[in-house]
C-alpha positions in Angstrom: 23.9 -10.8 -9.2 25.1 -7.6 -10.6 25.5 -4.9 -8.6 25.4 -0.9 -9.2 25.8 2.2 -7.1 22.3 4.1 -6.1 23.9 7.5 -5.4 27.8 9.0 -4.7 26.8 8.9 -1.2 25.1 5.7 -0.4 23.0 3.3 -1.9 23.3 0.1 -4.1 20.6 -1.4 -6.5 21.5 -5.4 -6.8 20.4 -7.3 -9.3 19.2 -10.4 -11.0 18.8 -11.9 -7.7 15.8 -13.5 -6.1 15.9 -13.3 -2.7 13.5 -15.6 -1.9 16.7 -18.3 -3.2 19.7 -16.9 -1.6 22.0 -19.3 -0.3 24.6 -18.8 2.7 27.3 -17.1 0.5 24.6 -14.7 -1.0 23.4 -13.4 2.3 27.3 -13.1 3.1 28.5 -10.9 0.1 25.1 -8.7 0.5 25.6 -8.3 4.4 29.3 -6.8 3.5 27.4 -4.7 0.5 24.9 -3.1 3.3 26.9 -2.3 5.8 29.0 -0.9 3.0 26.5 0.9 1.3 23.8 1.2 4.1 21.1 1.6 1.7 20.0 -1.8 -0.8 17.7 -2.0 -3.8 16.0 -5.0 -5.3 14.3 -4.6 -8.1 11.7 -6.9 -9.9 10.7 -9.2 -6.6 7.4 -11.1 -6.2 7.3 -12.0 -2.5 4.6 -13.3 -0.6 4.7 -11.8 3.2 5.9 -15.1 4.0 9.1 -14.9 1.6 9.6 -10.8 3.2 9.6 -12.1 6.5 12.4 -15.1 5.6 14.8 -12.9 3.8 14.6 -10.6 6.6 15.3 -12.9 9.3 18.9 -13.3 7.9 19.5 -10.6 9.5 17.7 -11.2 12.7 15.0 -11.3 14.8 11.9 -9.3 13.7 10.3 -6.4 15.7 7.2 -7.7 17.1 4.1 -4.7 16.7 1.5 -5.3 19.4 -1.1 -3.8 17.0 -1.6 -2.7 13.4 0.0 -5.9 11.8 -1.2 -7.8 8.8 -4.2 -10.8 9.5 -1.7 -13.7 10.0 1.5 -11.5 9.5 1.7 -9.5 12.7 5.5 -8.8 12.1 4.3 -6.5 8.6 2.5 -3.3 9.0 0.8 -2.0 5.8 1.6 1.5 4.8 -1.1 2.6 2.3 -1.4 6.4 1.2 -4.2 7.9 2.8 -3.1 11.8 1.9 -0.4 14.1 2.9 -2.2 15.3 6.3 -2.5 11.7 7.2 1.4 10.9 6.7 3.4 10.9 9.3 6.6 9.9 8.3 6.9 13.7 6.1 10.6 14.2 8.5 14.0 13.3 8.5 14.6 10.6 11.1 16.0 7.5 12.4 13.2 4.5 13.4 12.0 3.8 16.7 15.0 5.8 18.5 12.8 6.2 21.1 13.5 2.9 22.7 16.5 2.0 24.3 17.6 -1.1 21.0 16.2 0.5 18.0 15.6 -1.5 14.9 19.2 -2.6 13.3 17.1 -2.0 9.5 13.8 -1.6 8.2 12.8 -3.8 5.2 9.8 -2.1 3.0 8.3 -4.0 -0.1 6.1 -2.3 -2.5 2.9 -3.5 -3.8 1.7 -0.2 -5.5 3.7 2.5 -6.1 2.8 6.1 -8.2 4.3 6.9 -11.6 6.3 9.6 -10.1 6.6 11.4 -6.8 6.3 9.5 -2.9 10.3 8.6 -3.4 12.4 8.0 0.2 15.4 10.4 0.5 18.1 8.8 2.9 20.7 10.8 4.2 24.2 9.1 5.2 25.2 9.7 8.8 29.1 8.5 8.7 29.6 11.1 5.9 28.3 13.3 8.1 30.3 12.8 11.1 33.6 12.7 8.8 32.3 16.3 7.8 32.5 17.7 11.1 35.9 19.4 12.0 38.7 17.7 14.5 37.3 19.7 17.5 33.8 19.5 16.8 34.4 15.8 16.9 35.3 16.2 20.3 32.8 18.5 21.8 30.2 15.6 20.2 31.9 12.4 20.8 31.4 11.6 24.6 27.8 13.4 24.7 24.4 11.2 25.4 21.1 12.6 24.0 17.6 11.6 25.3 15.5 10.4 22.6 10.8 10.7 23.1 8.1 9.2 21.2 6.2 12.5 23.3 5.5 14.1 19.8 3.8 10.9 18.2 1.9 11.1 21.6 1.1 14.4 21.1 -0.2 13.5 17.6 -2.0 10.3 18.4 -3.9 12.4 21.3 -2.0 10.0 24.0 -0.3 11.4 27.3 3.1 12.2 26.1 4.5 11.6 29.6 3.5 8.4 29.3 5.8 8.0 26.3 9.0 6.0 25.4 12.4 7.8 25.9 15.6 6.3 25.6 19.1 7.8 25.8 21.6 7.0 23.4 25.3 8.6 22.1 25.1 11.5 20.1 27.7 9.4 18.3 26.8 6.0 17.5 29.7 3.2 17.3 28.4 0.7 14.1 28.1 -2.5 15.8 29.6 -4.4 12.9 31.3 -1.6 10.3 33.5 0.4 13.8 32.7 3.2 11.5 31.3 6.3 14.0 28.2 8.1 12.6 25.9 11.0 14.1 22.4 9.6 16.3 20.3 12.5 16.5 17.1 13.6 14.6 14.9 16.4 15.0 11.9 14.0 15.5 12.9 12.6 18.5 16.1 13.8 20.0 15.0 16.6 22.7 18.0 17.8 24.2 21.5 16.7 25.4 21.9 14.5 28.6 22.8 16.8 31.8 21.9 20.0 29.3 18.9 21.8 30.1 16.6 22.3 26.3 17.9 26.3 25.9 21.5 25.0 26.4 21.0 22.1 24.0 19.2 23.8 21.0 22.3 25.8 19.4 24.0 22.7 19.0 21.0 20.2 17.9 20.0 22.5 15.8 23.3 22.8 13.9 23.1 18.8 13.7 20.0 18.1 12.5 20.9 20.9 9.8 24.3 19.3 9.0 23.0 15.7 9.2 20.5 16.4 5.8 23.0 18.1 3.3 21.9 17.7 0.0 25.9 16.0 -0.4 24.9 13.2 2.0 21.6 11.7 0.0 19.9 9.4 -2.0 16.6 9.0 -3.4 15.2 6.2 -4.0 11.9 5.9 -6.5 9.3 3.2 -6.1 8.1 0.7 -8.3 6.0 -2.3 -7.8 8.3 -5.2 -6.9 10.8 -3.3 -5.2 12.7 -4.6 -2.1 14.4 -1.7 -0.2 16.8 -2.1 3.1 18.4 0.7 4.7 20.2 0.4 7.8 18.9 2.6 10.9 22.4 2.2 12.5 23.8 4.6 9.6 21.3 6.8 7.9 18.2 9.1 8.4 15.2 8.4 6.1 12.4 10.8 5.0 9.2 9.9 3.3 8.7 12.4 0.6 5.0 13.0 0.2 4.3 14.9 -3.1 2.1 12.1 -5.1 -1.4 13.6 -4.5 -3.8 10.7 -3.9 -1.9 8.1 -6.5 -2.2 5.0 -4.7 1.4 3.5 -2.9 0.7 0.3 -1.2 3.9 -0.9 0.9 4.6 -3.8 3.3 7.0 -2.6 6.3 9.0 -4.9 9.0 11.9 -4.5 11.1 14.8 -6.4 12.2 15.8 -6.3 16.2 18.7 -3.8 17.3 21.0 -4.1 20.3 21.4 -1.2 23.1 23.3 1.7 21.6 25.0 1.8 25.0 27.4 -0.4 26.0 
């Protein structure tokens, strides 16, 4: 396999690989390349959901959905395009940090993709904790935030006090890397733990600003046959919506997490 770098801040494309033949070693050196590179690329795939689902479950167990999963395939939801006021994923965020062990990555394979535009951006959140100065560090580094699904409530006409919350560190320890990275996205973090909102906005605010520079992403542009991997332990991901009505057919799952808190 040959491998090259996506973007300065994060990313690698590998290729000449199938991954529905990887043996032992192969999973190995491309373990040590994602939680090196957080975000991986593999081009000019033909997988079957079945062959998804196996090269994902290197990695782990896979998220169970109670609902929306493909006939025979309940661990893959479909993501088709069904126009920008219908897409939901148009913000910067981290999966499912809503609940208590998020997803450790998501794992997308495209069917369809457009000829240009519907890219994902991913923004790298250990280059963003190194950023911060000495004492900001400290201010951040012992603070919990409380993480809601309210707003998907909100927007799927649910009670939002019914929702998921979790409550995780503002600064997440990678559970295999060490490396620290910021845990907070405008989505779903509401405020810091023991802060009221008012006292907690100043500094969110800053963070979710910070977290997004333009010096800490990648894009990433789909083609048909693509396999894409990004780790939720280490990055923020934003579905960019600016294809129109082109069709983008994409197969997602998700690999199990652990607690953020230990």
């Amino acid at each position: 396999m040959n491998v090259r770098r996506l973007a300065a801040p994060l990313g690698a494309v590998i290729e000449d690989l199938d991954v529905k033949s990887i043996t032992q070693s192969d999973w190995e050196a491309l373990n040590k390349l994602f939680c090196q590179y957080h975000v991986l690329v593999f081009p000019n795939q033909s997988l079957a959901p079945a062959d998804h689902m196996t090269f994902a479950k290197h990695w782990g167990e896979l998220v169970k959905f109670p609902y929306g999963g493909l006939e025979n395939y309940p661990d893959i939801i479909e993501l088709r395009n069904r126009g920008k006021r219908s897409d939901v994923n148009q913000h910067w965020h981290t999966d499912m940090s809503y609940n208590q062990a998020p997803p450790k990555l998501t794992m997308l394979y495209a069917h369809a993709a457009p000829p240009f535009g519907g890219d994902t951006a991913f923004a790298n959140q250990h280059l963003a904790y190194q950023e911060l100065t000495p004492a900001f560090k400290k201010t951040i580094n012992n603070l919990k935030a409380v993480h809601s699904a309210a707003g998907l409530a909100r927007l799927y006409g649910q009670d939002e006090k019914e929702a998921a919350r979790a409550l995780h560190p503002l600064v997440r320890k990678h559970d295999e890397s060490d490396k620290l990275a910021l845990f907070a996205c405008r989505s779903f973090t509401e405020k810091i733990d023991g802060w009221s909102r008012q006292e907690s906005k100043a500094l969110l605010e800053f963070l979710f600003d910070h977290s997004t520079k333009m010096e800490y992403q990648a894009r990433h542009h789909w083609q048909a046959g693509d396999l894409v991997m990004w780790d939720n332990r280490s990055v923020l991901h934003y579905a960019v919506h600016d294809h129109g009505d082109q069709e983008r057919v994409i197969h997602r799952l998700q690999v199990v997490g652990e607690s953020t808190l230990e």
